[in-house]
Structure formats: structure tokens, C-alpha cells
gemmi code that builds the backbone of each chain (N, CA, C; Angstrom):
import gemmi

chains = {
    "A": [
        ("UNK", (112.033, 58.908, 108.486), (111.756, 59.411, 107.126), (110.781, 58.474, 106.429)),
        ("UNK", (109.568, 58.884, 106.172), (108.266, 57.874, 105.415), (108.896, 57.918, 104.283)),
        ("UNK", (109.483, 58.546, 103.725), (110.671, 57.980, 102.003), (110.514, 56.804, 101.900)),
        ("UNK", (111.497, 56.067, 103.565), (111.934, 54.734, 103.032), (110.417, 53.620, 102.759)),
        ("UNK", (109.731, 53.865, 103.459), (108.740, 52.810, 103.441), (107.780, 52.891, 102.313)),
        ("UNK", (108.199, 53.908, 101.327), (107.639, 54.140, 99.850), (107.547, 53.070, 98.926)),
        ("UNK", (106.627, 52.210, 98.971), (106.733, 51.576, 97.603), (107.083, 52.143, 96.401)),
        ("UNK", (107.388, 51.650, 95.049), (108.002, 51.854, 94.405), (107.059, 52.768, 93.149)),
        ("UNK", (105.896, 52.140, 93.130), (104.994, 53.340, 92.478), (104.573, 54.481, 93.168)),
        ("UNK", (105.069, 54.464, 94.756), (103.998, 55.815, 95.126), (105.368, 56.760, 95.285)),
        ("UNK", (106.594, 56.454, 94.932), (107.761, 57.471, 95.066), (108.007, 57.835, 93.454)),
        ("UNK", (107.183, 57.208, 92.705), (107.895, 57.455, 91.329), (106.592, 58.475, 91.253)),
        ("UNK", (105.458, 58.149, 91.761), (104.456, 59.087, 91.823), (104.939, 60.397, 92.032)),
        ("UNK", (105.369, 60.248, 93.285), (105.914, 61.644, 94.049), (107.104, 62.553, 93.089)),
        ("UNK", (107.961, 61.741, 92.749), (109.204, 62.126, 91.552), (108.261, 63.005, 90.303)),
        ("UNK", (107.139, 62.258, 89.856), (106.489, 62.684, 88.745), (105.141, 63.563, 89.094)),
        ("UNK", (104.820, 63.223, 90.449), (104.487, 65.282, 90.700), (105.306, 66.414, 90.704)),
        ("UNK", (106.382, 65.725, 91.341), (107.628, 67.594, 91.382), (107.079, 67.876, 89.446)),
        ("UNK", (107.798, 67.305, 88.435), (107.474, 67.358, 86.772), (106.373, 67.776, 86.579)),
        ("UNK", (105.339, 67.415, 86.943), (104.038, 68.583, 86.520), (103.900, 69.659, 87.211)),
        ("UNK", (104.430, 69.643, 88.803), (104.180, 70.982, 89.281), (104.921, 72.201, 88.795)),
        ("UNK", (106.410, 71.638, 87.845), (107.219, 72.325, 87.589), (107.038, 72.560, 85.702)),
        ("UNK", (106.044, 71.253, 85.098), (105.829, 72.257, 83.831), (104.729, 72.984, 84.143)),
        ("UNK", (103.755, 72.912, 84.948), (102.511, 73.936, 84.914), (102.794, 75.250, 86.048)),
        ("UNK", (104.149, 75.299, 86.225), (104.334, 76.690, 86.478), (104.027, 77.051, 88.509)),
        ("UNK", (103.637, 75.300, 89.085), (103.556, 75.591, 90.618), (104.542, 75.968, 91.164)),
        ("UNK", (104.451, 76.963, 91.870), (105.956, 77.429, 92.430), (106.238, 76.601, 93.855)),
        ("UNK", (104.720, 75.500, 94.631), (104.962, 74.796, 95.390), (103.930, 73.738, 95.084)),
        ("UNK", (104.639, 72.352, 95.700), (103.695, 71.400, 95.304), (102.485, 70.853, 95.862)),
        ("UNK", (101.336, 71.280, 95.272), (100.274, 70.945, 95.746), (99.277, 69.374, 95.639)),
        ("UNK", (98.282, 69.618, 96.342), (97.656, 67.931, 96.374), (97.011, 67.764, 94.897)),
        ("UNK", (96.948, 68.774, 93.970), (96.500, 68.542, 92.385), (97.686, 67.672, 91.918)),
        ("UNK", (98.714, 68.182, 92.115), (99.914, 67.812, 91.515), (100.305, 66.584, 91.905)),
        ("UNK", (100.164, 65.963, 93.198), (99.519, 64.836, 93.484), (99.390, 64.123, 92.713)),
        ("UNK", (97.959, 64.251, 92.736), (96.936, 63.238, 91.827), (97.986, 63.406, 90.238)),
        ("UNK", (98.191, 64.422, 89.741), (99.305, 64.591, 88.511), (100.046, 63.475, 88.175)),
        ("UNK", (100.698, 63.340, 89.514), (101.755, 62.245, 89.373), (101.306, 61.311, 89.735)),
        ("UNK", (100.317, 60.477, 90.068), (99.874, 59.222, 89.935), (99.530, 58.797, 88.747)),
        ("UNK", (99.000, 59.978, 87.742), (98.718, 60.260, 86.762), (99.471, 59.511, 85.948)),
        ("UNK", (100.623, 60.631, 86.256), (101.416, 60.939, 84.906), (102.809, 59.516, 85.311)),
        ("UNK", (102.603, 58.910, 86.488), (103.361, 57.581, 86.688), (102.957, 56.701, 86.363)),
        ("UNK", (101.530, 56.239, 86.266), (100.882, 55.386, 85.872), (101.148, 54.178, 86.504)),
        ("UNK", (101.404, 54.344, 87.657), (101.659, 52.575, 87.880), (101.090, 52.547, 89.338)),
        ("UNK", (100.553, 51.459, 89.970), (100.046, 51.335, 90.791), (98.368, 51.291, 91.136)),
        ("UNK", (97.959, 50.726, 92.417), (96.590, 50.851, 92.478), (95.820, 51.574, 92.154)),
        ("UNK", (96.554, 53.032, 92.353), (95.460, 54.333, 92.200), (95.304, 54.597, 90.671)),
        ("UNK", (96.595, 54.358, 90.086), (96.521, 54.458, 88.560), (95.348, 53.671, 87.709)),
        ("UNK", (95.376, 52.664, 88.283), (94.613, 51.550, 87.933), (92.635, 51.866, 88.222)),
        ("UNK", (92.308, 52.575, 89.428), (91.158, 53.087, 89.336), (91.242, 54.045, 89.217)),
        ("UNK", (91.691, 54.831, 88.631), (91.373, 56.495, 87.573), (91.446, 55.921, 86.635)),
        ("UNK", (92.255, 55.117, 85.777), (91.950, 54.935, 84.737), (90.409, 54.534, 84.258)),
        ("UNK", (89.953, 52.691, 85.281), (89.190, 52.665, 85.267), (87.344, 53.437, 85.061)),
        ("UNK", (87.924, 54.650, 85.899), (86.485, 55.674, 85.259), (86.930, 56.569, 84.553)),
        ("UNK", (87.830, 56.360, 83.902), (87.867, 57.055, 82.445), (88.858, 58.403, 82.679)),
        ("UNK", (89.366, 58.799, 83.997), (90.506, 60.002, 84.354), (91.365, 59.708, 83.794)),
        ("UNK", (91.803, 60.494, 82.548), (93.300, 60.640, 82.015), (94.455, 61.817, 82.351)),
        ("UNK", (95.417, 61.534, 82.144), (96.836, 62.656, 82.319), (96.515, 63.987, 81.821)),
        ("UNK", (96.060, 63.767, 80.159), (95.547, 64.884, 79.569), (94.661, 65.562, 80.081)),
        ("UNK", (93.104, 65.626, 80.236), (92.408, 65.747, 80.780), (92.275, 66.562, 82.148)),
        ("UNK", (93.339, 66.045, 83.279), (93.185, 66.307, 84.841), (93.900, 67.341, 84.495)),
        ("UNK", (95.214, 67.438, 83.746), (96.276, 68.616, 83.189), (94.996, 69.729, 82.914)),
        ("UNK", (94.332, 69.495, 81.675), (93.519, 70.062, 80.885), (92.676, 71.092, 82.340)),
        ("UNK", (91.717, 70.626, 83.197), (91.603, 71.147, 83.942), (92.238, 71.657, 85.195)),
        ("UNK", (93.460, 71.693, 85.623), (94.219, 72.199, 85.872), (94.369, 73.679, 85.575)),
        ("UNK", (94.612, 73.489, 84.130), (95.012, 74.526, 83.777), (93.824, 75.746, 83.638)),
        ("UNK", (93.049, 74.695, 83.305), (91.046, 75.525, 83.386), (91.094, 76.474, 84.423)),
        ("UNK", (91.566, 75.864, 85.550), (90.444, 76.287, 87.024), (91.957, 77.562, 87.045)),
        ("UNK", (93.073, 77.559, 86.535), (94.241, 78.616, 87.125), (93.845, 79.913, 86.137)),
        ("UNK", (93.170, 79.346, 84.823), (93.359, 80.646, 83.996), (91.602, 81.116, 84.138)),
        ("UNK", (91.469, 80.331, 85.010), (89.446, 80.694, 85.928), (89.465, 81.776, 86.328)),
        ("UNK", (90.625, 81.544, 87.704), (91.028, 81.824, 88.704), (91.244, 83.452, 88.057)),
        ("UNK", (92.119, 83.024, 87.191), (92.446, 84.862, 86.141), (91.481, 86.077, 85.891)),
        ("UNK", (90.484, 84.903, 85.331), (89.638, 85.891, 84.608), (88.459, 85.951, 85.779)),
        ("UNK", (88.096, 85.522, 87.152), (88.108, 86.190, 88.143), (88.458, 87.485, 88.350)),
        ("UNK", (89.352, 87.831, 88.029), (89.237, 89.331, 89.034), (90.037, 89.636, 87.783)),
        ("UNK", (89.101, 89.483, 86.563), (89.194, 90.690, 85.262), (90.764, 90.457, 84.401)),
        ("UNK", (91.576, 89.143, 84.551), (92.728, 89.002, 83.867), (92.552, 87.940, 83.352)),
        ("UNK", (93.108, 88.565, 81.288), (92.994, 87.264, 80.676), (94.410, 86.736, 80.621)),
        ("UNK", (94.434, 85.709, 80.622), (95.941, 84.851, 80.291), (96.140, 84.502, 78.753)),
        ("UNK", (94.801, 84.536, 78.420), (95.414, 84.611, 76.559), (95.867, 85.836, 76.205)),
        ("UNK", (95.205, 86.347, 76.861), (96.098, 88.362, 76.390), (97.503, 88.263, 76.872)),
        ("UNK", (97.747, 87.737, 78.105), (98.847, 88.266, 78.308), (100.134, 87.017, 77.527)),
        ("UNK", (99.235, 85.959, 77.192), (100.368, 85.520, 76.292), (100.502, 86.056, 75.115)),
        ("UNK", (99.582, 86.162, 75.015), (99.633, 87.062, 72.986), (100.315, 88.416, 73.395)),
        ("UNK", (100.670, 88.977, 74.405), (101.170, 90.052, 74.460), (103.010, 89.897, 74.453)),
        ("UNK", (102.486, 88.812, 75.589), (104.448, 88.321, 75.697), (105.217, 87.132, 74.652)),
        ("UNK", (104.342, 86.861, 74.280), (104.358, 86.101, 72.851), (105.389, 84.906, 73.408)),
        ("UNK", (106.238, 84.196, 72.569), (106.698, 83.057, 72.745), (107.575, 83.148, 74.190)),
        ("UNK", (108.158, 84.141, 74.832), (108.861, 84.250, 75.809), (108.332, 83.613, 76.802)),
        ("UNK", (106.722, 83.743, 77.084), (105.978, 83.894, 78.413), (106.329, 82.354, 78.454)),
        ("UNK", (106.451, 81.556, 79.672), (106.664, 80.102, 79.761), (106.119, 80.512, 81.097)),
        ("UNK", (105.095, 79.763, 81.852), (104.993, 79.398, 83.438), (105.531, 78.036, 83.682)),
        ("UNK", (106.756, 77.478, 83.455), (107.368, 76.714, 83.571), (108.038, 77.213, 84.441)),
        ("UNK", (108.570, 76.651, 86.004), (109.220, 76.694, 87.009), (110.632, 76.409, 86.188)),
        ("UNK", (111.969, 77.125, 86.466), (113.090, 77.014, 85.954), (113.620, 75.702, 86.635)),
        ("UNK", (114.370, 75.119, 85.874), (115.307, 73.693, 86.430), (115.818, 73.548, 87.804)),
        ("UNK", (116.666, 75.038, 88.223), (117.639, 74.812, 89.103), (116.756, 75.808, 90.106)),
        ("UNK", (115.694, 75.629, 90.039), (114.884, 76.462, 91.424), (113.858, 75.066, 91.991)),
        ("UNK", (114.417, 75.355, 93.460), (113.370, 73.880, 94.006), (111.974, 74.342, 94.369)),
        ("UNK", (111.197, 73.366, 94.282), (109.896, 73.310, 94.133), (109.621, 73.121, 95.390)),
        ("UNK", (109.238, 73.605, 96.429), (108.551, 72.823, 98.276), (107.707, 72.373, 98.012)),
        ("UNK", (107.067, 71.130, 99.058), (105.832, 70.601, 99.087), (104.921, 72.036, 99.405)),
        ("UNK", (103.818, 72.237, 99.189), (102.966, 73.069, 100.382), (102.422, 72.455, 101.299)),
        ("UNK", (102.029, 73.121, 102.146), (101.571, 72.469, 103.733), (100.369, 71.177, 103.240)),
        ("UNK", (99.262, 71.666, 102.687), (98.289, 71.182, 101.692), (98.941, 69.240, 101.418)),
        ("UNK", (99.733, 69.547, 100.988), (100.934, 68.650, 100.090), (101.235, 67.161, 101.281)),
        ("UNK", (101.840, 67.904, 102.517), (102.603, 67.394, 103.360), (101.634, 66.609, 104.316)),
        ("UNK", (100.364, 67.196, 104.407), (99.374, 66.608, 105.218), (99.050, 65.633, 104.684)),
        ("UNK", (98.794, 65.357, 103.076), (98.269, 64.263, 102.697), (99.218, 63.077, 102.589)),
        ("UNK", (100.417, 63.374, 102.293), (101.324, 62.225, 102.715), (101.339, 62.016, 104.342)),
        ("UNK", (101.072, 62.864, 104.935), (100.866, 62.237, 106.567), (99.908, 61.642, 106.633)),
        ("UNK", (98.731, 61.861, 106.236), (97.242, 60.730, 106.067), (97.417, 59.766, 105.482)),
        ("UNK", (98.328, 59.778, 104.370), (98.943, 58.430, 103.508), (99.327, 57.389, 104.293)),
        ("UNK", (100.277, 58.290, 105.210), (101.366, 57.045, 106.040), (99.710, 56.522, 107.204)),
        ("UNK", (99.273, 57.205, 107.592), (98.392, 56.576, 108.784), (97.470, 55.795, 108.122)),
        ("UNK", (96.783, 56.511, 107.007), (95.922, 55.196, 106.051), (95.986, 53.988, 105.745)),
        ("UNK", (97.520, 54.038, 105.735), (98.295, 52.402, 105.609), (98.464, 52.083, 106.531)),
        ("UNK", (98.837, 51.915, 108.060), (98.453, 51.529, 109.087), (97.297, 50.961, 109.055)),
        ("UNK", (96.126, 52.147, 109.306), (94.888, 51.833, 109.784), (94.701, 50.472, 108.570)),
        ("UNK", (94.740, 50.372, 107.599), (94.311, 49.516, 106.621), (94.991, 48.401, 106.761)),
        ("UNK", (96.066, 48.513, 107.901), (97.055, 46.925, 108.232), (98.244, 47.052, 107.127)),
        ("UNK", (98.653, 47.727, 106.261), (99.375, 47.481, 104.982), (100.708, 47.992, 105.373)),
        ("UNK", (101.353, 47.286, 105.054), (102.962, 46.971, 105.645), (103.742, 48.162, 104.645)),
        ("UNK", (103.175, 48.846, 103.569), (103.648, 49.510, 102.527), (102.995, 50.603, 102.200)),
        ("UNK", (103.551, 52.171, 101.630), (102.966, 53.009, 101.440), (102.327, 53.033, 99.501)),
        ("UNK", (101.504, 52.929, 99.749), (101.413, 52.907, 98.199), (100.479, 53.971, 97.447)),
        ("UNK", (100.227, 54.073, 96.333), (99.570, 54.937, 95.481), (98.261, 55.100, 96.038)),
        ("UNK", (98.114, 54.130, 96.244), (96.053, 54.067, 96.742), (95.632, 55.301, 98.598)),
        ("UNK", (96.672, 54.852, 98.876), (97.168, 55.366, 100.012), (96.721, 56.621, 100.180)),
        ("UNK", (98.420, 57.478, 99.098), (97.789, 58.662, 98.910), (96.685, 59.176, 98.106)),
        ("UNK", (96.362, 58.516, 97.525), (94.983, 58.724, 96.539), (93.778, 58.713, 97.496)),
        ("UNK", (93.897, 57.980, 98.526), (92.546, 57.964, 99.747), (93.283, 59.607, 100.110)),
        ("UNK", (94.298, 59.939, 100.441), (94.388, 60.967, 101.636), (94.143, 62.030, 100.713)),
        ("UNK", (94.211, 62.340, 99.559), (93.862, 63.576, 98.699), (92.853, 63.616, 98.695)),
        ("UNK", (91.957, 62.323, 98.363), (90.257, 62.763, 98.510), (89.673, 63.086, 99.797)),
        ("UNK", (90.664, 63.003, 100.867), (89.753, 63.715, 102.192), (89.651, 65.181, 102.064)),
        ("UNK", (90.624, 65.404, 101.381), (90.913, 67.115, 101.597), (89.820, 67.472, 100.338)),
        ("UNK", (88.507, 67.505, 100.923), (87.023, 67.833, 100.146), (87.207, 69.449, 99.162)),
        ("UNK", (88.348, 70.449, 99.844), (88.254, 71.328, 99.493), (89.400, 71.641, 98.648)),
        ("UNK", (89.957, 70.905, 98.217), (91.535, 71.103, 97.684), (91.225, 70.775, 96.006)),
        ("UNK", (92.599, 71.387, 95.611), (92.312, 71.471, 94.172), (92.013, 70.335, 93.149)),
        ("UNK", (92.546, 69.075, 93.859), (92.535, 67.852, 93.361), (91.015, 67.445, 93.355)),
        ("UNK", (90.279, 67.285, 94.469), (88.907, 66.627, 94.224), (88.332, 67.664, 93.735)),
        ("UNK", (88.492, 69.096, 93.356), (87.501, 69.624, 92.539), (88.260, 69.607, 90.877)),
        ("UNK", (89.481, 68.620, 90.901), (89.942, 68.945, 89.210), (89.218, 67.061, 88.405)),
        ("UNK", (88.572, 66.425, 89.930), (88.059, 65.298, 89.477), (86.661, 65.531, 89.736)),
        ("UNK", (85.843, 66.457, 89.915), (84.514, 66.711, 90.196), (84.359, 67.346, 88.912)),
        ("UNK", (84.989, 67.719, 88.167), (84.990, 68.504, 86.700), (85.205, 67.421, 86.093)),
        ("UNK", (85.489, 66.436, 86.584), (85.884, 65.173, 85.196), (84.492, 63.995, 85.684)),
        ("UNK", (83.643, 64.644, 86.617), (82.842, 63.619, 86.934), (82.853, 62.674, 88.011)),
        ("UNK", (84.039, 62.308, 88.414), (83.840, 61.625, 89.482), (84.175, 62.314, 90.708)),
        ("UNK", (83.402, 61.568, 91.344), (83.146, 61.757, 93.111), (83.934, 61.091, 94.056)),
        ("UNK", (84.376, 61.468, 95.264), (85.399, 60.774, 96.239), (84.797, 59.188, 96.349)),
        ("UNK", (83.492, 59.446, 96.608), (82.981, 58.297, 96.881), (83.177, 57.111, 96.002)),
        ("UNK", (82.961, 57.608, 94.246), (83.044, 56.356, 93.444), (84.812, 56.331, 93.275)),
        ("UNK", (85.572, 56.902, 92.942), (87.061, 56.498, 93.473), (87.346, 55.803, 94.442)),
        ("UNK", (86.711, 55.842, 95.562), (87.485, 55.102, 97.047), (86.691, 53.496, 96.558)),
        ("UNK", (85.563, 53.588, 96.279), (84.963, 52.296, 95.190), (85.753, 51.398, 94.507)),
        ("UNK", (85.916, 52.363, 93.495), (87.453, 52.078, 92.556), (88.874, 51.264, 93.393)),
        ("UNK", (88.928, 52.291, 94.030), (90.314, 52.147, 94.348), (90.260, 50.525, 95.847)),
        ("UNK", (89.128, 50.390, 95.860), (89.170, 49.331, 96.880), (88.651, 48.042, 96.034)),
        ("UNK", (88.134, 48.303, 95.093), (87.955, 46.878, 93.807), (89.045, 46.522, 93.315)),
        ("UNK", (89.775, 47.551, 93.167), (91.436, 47.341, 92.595), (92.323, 46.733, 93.130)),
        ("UNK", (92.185, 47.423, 94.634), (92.654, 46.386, 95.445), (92.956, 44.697, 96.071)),
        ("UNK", (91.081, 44.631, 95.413), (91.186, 43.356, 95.596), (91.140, 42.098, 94.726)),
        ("UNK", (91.127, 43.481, 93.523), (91.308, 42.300, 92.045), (92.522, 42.157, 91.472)),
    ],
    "B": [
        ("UNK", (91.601, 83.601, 96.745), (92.348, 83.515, 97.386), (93.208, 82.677, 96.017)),
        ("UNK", (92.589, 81.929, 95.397), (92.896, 81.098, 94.001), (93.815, 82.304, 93.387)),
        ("UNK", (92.855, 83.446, 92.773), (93.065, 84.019, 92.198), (94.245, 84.842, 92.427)),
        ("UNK", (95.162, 85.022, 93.476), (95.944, 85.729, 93.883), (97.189, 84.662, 93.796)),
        ("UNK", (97.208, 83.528, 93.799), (98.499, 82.743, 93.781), (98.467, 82.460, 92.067)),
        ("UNK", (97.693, 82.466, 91.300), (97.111, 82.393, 89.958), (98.280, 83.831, 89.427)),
        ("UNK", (97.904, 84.697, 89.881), (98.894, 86.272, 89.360), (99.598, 86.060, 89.821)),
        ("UNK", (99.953, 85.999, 91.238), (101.467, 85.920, 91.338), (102.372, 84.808, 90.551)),
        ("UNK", (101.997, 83.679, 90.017), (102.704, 82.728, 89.091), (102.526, 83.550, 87.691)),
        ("UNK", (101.471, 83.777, 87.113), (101.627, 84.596, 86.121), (102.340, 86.158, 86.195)),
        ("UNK", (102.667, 86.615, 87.007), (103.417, 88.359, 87.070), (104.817, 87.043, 86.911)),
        ("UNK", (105.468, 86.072, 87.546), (106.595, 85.899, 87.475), (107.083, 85.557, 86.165)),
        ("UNK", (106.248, 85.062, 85.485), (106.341, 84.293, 84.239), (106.533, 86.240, 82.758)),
        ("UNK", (105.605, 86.520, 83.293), (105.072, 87.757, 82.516), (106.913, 88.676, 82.755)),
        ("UNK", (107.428, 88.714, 84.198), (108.427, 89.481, 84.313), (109.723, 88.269, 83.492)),
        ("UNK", (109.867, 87.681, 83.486), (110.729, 86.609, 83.135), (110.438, 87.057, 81.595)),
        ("UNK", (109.310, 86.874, 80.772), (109.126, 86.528, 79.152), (109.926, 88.407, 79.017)),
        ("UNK", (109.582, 89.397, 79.858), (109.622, 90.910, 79.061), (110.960, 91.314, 79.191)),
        ("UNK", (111.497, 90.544, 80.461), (112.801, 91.028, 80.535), (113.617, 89.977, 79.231)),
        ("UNK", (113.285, 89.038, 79.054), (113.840, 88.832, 77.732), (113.364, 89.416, 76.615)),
        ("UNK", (112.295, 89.312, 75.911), (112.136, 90.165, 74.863), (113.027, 91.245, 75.098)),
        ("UNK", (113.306, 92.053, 76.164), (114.075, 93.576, 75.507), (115.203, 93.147, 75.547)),
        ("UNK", (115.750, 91.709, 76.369), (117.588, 91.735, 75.742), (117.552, 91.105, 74.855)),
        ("UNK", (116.634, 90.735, 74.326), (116.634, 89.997, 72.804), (116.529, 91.305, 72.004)),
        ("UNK", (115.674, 92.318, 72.278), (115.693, 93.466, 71.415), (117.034, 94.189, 71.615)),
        ("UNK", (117.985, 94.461, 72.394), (118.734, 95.070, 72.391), (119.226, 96.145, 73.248)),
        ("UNK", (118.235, 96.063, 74.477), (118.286, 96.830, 75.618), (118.649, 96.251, 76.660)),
        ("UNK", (120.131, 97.365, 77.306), (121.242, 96.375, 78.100), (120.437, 96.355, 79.764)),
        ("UNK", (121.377, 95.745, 80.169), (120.612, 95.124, 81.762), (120.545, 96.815, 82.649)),
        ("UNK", (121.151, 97.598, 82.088), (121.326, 98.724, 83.476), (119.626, 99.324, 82.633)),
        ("UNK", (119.674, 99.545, 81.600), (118.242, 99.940, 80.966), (116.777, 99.518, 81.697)),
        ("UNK", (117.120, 97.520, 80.982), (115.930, 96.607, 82.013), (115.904, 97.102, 83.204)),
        ("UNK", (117.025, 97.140, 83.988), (117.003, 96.939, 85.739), (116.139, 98.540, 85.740)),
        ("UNK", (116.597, 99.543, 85.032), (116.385, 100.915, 85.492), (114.306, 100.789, 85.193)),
        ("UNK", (113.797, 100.742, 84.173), (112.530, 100.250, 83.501), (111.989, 99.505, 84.898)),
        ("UNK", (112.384, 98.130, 85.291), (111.909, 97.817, 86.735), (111.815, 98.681, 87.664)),
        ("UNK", (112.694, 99.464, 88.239), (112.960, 100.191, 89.266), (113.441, 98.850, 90.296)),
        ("UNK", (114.551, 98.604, 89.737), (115.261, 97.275, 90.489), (116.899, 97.686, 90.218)),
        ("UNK", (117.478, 96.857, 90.681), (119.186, 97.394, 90.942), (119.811, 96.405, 89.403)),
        ("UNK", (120.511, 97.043, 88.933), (121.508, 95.944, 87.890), (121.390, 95.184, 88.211)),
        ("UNK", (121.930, 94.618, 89.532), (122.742, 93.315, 89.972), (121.358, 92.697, 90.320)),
        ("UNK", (120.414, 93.055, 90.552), (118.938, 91.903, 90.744), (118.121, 91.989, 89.485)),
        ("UNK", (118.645, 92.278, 88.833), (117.860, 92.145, 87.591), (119.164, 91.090, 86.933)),
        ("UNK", (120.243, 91.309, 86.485), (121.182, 90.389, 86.349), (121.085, 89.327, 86.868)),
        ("UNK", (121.205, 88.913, 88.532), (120.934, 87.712, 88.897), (119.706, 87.194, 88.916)),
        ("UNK", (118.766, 87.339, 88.763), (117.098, 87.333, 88.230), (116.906, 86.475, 87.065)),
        ("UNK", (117.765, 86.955, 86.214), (117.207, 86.338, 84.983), (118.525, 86.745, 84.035)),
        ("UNK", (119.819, 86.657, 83.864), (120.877, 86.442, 82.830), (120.811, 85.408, 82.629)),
        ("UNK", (121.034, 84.403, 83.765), (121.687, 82.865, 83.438), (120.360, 82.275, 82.678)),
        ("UNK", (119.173, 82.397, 82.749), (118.153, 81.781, 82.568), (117.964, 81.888, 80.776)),
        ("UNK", (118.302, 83.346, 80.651), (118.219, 83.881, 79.237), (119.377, 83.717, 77.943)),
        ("UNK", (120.520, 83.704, 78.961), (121.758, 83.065, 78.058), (121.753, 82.259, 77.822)),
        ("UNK", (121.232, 80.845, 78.943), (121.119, 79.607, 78.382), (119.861, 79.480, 77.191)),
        ("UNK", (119.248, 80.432, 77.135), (118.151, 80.386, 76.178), (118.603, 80.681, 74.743)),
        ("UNK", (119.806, 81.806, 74.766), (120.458, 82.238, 73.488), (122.248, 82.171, 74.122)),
        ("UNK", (121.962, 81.168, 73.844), (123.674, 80.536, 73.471), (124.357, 81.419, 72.626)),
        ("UNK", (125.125, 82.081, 73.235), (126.232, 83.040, 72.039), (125.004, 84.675, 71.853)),
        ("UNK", (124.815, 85.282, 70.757), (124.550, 86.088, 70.702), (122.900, 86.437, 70.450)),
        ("UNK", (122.393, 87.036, 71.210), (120.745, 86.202, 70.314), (120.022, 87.237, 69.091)),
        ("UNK", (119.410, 86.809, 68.535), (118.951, 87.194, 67.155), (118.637, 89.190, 67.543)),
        ("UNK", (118.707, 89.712, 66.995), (118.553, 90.819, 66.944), (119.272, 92.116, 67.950)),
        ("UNK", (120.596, 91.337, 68.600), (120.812, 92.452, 69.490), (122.527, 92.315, 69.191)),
        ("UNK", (122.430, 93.549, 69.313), (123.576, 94.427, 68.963), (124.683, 94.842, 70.277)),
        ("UNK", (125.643, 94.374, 69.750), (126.766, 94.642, 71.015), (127.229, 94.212, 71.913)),
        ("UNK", (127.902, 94.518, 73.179), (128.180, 93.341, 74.126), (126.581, 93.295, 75.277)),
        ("UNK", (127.777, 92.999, 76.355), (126.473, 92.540, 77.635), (126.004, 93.126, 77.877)),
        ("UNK", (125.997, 94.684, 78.057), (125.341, 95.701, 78.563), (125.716, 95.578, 80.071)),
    ],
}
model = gemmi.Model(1)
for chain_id, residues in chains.items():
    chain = gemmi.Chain(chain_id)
    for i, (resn, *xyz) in enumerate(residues, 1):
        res = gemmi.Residue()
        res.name, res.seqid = resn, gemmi.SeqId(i, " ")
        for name, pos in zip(("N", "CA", "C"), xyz):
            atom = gemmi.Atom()
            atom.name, atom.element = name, gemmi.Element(name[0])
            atom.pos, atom.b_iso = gemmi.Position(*pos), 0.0
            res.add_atom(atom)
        chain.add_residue(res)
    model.add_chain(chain)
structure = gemmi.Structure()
structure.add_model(model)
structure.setup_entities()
């Protein structure tokens, strides 16, 4: 079980993705939600270079939510209509007592996590870890909810390896 | 492909907010379930517990028992 070999920011990470995937309504947890919870944990290497170029909680949320109600008005559906229609009821909040799965998406990048830390010699799984293995996945929702905020895989892995060594 | 997991989170949310509005309005579960074209008992287990805990005791505008 890669659980145990979790450092202590990249499991509180993980704890505080299920919480955003479940207020923004993911019915499984994806590699946005991810990056969410590095976010929204704030602690650790990776936290430390997003902050650095200026990626906030608000913000990555903010587009998040951009690219789903995009996604809507794609194929001709508004989501402000249909809240103004369902008025205060409508919540895309995942209910409490319904579990959230990783998605496949999800599960791969914690498998690149665990080998990243290997290959890198590091005795520990940590934030930076998975923050390298989300930016491989070029096509996933995460590096395009940080290509809307400006940065590029390239200047993150930058980041995240200055951090490292400062 | 976005766009299709995008509706399906929004139809769940959309079926969740309407089936409350009408037991908040006053229309019992065999009504809702019938309006779906769904059975009592999956419209009941669907969404009672979710909505009671929402209106503790009786909720504003509806009249009568459980339906």
C-alpha cells in the first residue's frame, strides 16, 4: 500500500482533494482535483512553487469551474439558466455519505508519483512528486486549469526543483 | 467528451434540486416518483434522506404527512 510511505503533506494533499472533488460536484477524483488539494493543503514543496508563480486555491477553483460550465455551453447548455431555474436547491455538491473513487486518470498519477520518487533517490512520497506526475499527463484537466493561469509544465518543474533545493 | 461528464454531473444535481422543490411544494413521493417515470421506492431511496436532513421536521410550505 503506497499510503504508508506518504509523507505527511502529500496525504493531507490527497485528504483535501477528496473536499474539492466533493464541493465542486466530481462524482470521481480526478488529476485537477489533485493539483486542488495541494492547493487547498498548502503545505509542502509543490505548495511552495505554485505559490511562488502566483497559482492560488481561488483562482485554479475559479477555472475549474470555467472549463465545466465551458464544457456546458459547448453543446448549447447554460448552467446559469439552469440554476436560475432550480434556484437555491440546485447544489453540485457530491452528498456526504456517497464515496468519491479515484478515476483511472487519478490512480496513474499517484503511480508516477511513487516511481518519480525512486527515480529521484527520495526515500519519501511527497507533494512535488505528485505535482511532477500530474504535469506529465499534457492532456488532463490539471495542466490545462494551469495553462489558463499562465504557467507551463516546464516553468513549474523549474519551480518545483528550486524549492527543492532552497 | 468534457461535455458529456459536465451534464451528467449537472442532470444529477438538476434531478436532486427538482425533486426537492416539489416536496418542499407539497407534492408526495408517489406523485415525484410517478412525474419521473421511476418507482416510489427509487425515488424515496434517491433522495428522502438527503432532503429531510435538509428540512428537519416539516419544511416550509408543505402540507400533510409523508406522502
Amino acid at each position: 500500500m503506497i499510503f504508508n510511505r506518504f509523507a505527511r503533506e502529500a496525504r493531507r494533499s490527497v485528504e483535501a482533494a477528496l473536499q474539492e472533488a466533493r464541493m465542486l460536484g466530481h462524482d470521481s477524483l480526478g488529476d485537477e482535483d489533485l493539483l486542488l488539494g495541494i492547493l487547498r493543503a498548502d503545505e509542502g514543496i509543490a505548495a511552495e512553487a505554485l505559490a511562488s508563480l502566483g497559482v492560488t486555491l481561488e483562482d485554479a477553483r475559479g477555472e475549474s469551474e470555467a472549463m465545466f460550465s465551458g464544457a456546458l455551453a459547448s453543446i448549447g447548455i447554460s448552467l446559469e439558466d439552469i440554476q436560475r431555474e432550480a434556484g437555491d436547491a440546485f447544489d453540485l455538491r457530491i452528498p456526504d455519505k456517497r464515496r468519491i473513487p479515484f478515476a483511472p486518470g487519478a490512480k496513474q498519477v499517484l503511480e508516477r508519483a511513487v516511481r518519480t520518487s525512486a527515480t529521484l533517490g527520495d526515500n519519501y512520497l511527497g507533494t512535488e512528486h505528485i505535482l511532477l506526475a500530474i504535469l506529465e499527463n499534457e492532456d488532463g484537466a490539471a495542466v490545462r486549469i494551469l495553462a489558463r493561469l499562465g504557467v507551463s509544465p516546464e516553468m513549474l518543474e523549474e519551480g518545483l526543483f528550486a524549492a527543492r533545493s532552497g | 467528451m468534457e461535455a458529456v461528464v459536465a451534464l451528467r454531473r449537472t442532470l444529477e444535481a438538476l434531478e436532486a434540486a427538482q425533486v426537492e422543490n416539489a416536496f418542499v411544494a407539497g407534492w408526495s413521493w408517489a406523485r415525484i416518483a410517478e412525474v419521473l417515470g421511476v418507482s416510489r421506492q427509487a425515488v424515496h431511496k434517491k433522495h428522502a434522506a438527503r432532503i429531510k436532513s435538509r428540512y428537519p421536521g416539516k419544511p416550509p410550505g408543505r402540507k400533510g404527512g409523508s406522502g
